[in-house]
C-alpha positions in Angstrom: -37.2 -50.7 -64.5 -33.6 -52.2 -65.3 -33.7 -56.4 -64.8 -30.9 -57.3 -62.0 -29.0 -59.7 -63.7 -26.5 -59.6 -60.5 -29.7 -61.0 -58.1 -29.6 -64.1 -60.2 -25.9 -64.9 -62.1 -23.5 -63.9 -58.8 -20.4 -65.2 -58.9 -21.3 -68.0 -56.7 -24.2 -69.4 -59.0 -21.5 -69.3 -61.9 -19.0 -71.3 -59.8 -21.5 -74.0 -58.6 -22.8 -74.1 -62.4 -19.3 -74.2 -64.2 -18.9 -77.2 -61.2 -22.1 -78.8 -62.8 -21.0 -78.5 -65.8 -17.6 -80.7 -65.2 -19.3 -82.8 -63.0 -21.3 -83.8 -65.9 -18.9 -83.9 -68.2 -15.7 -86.0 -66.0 -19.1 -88.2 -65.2 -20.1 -89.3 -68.5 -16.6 -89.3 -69.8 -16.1 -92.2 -66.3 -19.0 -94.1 -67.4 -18.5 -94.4 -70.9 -15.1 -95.6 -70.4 -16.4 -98.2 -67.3 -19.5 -99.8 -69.9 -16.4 -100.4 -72.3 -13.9 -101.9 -69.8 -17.0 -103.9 -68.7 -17.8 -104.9 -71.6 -13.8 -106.1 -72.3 -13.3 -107.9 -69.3 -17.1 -110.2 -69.8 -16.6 -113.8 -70.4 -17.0 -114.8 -73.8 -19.3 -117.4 -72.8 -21.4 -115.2 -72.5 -24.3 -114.6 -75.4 -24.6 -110.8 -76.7 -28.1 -110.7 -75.2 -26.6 -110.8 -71.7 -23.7 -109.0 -72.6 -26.1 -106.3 -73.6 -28.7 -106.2 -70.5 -25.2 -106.0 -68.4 -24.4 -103.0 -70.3 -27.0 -101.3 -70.2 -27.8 -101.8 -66.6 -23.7 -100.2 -65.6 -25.0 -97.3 -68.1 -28.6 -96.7 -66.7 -27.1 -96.8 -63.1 -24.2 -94.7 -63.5 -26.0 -91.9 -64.7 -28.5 -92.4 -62.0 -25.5 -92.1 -60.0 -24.9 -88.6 -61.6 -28.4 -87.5 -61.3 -28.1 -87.8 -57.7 -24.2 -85.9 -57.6 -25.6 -83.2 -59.4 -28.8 -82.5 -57.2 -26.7 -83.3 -54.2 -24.1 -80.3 -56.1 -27.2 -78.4 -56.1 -28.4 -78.6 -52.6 -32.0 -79.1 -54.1 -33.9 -80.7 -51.8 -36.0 -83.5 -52.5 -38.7 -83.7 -50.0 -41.6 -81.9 -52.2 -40.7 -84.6 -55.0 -41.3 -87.5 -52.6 -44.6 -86.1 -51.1 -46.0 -85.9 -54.4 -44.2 -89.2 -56.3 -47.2 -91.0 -54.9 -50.0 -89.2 -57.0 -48.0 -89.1 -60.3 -46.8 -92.7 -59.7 -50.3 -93.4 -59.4 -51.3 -91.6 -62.4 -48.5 -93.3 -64.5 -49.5 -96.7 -63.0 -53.2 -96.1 -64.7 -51.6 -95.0 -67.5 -48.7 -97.0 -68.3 -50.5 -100.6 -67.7 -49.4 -101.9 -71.1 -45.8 -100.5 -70.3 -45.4 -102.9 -67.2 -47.2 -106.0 -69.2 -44.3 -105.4 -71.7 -41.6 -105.2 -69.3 -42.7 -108.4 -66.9 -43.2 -110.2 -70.4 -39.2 -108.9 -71.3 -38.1 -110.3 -68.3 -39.9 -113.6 -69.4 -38.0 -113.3 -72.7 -34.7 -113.0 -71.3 -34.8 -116.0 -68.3 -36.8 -118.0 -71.1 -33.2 -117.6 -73.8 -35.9 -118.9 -77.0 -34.0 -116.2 -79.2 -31.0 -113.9 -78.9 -29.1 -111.0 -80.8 -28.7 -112.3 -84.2 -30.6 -115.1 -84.7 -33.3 -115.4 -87.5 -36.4 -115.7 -86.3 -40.3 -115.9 -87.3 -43.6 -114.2 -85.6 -46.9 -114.6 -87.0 -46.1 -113.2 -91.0 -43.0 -111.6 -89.6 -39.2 -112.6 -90.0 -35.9 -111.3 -89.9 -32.6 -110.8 -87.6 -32.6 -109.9 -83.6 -31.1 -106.7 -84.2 -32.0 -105.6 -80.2 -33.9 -106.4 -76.9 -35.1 -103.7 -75.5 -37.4 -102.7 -71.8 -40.2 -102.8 -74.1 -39.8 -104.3 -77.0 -37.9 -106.5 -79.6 -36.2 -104.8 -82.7 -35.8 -107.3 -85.7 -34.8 -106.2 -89.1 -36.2 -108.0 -92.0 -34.5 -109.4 -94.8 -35.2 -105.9 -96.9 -33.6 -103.7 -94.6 -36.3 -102.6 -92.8 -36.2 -102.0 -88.7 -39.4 -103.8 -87.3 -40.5 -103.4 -83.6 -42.5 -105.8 -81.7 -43.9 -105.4 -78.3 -42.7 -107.9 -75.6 -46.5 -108.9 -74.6 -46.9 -109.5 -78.8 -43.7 -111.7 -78.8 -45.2 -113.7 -75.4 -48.6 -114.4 -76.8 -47.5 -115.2 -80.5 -46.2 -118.7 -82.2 -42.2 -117.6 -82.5 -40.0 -120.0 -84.9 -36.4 -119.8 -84.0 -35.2 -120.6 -87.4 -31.1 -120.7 -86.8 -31.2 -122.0 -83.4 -29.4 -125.3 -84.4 -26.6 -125.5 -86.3 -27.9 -127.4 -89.2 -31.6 -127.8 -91.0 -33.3 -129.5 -93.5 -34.3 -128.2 -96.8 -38.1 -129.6 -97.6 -38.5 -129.8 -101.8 -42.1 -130.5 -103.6 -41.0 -132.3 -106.2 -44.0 -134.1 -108.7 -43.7 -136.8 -111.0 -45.7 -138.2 -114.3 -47.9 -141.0 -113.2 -45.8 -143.3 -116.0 -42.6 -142.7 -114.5 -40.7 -145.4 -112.6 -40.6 -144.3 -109.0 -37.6 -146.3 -107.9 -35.8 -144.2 -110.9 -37.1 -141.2 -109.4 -36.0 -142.1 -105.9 -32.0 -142.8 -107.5 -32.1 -139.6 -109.4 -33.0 -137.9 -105.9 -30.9 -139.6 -104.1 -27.7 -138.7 -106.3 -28.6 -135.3 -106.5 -28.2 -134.7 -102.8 -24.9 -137.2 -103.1 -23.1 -135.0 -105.6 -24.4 -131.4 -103.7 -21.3 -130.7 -102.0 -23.4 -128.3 -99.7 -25.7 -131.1 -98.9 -24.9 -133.3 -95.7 -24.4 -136.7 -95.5 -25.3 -137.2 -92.1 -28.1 -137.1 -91.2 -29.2 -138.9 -94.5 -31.4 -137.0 -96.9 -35.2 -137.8 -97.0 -36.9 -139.1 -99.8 -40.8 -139.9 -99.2 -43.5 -140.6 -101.6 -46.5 -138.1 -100.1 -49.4 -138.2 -102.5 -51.5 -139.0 -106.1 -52.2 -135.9 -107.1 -54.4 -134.3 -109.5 -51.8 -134.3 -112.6 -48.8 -136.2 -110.8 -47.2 -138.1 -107.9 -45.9 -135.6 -105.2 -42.3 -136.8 -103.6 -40.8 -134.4 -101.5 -37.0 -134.6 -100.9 -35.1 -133.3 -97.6 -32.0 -132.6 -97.5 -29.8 -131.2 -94.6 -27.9 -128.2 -94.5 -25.6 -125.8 -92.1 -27.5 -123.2 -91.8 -25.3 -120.4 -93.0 -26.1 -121.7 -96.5 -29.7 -121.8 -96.7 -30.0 -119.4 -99.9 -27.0 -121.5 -101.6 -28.7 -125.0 -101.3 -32.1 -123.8 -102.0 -31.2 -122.1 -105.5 -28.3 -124.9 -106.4 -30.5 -128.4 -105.7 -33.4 -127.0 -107.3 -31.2 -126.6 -110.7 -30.1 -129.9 -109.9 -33.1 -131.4 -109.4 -34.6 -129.8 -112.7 -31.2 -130.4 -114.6 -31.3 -134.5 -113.5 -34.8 -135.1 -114.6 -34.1 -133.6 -117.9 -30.8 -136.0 -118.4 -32.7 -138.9 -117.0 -36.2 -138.4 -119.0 -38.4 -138.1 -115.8 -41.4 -135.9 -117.0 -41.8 -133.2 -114.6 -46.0 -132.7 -115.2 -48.0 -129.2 -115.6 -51.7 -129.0 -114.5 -54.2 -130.3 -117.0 -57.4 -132.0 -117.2 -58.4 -134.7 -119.6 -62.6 -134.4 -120.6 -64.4 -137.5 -121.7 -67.9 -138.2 -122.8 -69.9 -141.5 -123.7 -67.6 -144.0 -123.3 -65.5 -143.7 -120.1 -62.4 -145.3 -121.8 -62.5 -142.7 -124.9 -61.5 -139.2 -124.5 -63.3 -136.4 -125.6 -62.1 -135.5 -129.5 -60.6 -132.3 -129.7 -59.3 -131.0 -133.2 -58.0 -127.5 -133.9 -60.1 -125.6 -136.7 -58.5 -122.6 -137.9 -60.6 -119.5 -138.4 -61.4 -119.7 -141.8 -63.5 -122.9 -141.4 
């Protein structure tokens, strides 16, 4: 029994399909080219995080648009898909409840503005650059090149650190001291170190506090403030400073130790070295 190819590919069918087929292809050529005059013609006021939703939104509805063309093209009709939309929208609905937590909490995300594309930001133990906000989800990638997605309801119900929000931060720096060293030298040699940074800002002034006795020193910490594009540059060049001034100036920079003592509380415990063939 021969198949009839002619029942099924008549001329007709290959006209409305080769009309498909342009359809298709005139239509995603007009969108493309409308999402890039779009995104020309936005106001640079705008932040990439809107400029992206807005995109997006022309993209997902013009080929929505072209869904519809095509079925129209078609002559399909869509009354058996409506009558049973309501079961399988039901069936996704049971299905897809962490889907429309994440969504509701994107919307939160974007009216809320706490982070956009390329900032640097922190979640939990996580860091690294906005790279994209999605439906679902936010895409960061981390500072070894690795592409780290997060789900909206995570990002809502997590501490989030914006860390390049503002355009300048301060640099906190442990520094500790020997207990016999002059603190008001200590405080100078600080102070002239941030001075002579030339990355270092003058205003706001840098902070200089005395924090505690510790066990083999006195802890100072020393903040100085930065623009935020050079975060890695101040870091590495004020601790070399730091290390390179207390060196020139004497100030003994003190390792963990412990002293023992026995009997008398003013005499340390004698310790002598005896070589191994005693």
């Amino acid at each position: 029994m021969e198949f009839e190819w002619s029942k099924y590919f008549s001329a007709e069918n290959g006209e409305k399909l080769l009309r498909v087929i342009i359809i298709l292809a005139v239509g995603s050529l007009v969108i493309y080219l409308i999402t890039v005059v779009v995104k020309a013609i936005l106001p640079k006021s705008f932040s990439k995080q809107r400029k992206m939703i807005i995109n997006r939104l022309v993209y997902y509805l013009g080929f929505l648009s072209l869904i519809f063309i095509v079925i129209s093209e078609l002559k399909i009709s869509l009354a058996p898909f409506f009558g049973a939309a309501g079961i399988i929208g039901l069936v996704i609905g049971v299905a897809s409840q962490t889907s429309i937590g994440n969504i509701v909490s994107g919307f939160f995300l974007v009216s809320e503005k706490s982070f956009e594309i390329g900032d640097v930001i922190k979640i939990g133990d996580k860091a690294g650059v906005v790279y994209s906000i999605d439906l679902l989800s936010i895409k960061i990638k981390t500072f070894d090149n690795l592409l780290l997605r997060i789900p909206n309801q995570t990002v809502i119900s997590t501490e989030l650190t914006n860390v390049t929000r503002f355009p300048i931060r301060r640099l906190d720096i442990d520094v500790s001291v020997a207990y016999k060293e002059d603190l008001g030298k200590v405080k100078e040699v600080l102070q002239k170190v941030a001075k002579e940074n030339p990355l270092c800002l003058d205003e706001p002034e840098p902070l200089i506090t005395f924090k505690t006795f510790g066990d083999s020193g006195i802890n100072v910490l020393l903040g100085v403030w930065f623009e935020k594009t050079n975060f890695l540059a101040v870091k590495n060049s004020v601790f070399q400073e730091i290390k390179l001034a207390f060196e020139e100036a004497g100030i003994e920079i003190p390792f963990p130790h412990v002293s023992l003592y026995a009997g008398e509380a003013t005499k340390a415990f004698p310790i002598s070295n005896l070589s191994s063939n005693e």
